[in-house]
C-alpha positions as CSV (number, residue, x, y, z in Angstrom):
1,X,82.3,120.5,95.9
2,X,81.9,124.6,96.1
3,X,80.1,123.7,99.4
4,X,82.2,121.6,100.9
5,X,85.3,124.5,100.0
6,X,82.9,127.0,101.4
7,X,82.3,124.6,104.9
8,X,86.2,124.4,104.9
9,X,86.5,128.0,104.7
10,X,84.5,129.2,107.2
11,X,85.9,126.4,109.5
12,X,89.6,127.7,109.0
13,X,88.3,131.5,109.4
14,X,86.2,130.0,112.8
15,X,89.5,128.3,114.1
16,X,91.6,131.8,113.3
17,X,88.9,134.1,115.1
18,X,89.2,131.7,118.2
19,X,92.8,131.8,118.0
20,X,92.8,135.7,117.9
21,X,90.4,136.0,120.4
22,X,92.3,133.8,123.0
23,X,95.6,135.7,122.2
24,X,93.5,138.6,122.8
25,X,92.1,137.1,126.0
26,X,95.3,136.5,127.1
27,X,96.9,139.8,127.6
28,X,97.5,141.4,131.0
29,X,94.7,143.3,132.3
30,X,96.9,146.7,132.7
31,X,97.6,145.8,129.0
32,X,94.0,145.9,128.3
33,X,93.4,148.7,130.3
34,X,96.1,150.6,128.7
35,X,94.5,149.7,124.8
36,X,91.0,149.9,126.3
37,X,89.8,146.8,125.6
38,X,86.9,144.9,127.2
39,X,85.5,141.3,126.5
40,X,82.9,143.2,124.1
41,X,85.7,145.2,122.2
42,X,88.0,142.2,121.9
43,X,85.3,139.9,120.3
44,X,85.5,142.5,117.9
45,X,88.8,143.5,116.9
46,X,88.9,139.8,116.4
47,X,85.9,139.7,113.9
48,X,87.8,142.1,112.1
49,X,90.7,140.7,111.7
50,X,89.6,137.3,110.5
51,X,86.2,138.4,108.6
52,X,87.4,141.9,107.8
């Protein structure tokens, strides 16, 4: 059972990272500009966020 909690887990955090990422993805390009933030830095803030 810890497994299949663990699988669940990292399913829900997968789901949230794609989420944030897409929200991410989805902001203007002067927005980005303005925040500085490129494909590479936005995979990132959203590995943050989720995985901390």
């Amino acid at each position: 059972m810890k497994t299949l909690a663990s699988l669940a887990t990292a399913a829900r955090k997968r789901v949230a990272y794609r989420r944030t990422l897409a929200e991410l993805d989805g902001l203007s390009d002067k927005v980005k500009a303005d925040l500085d933030i490129d494909a590479a830095r936005a995979r990132q803030l959203a590995h943050d966020a989720i995985y901390g």
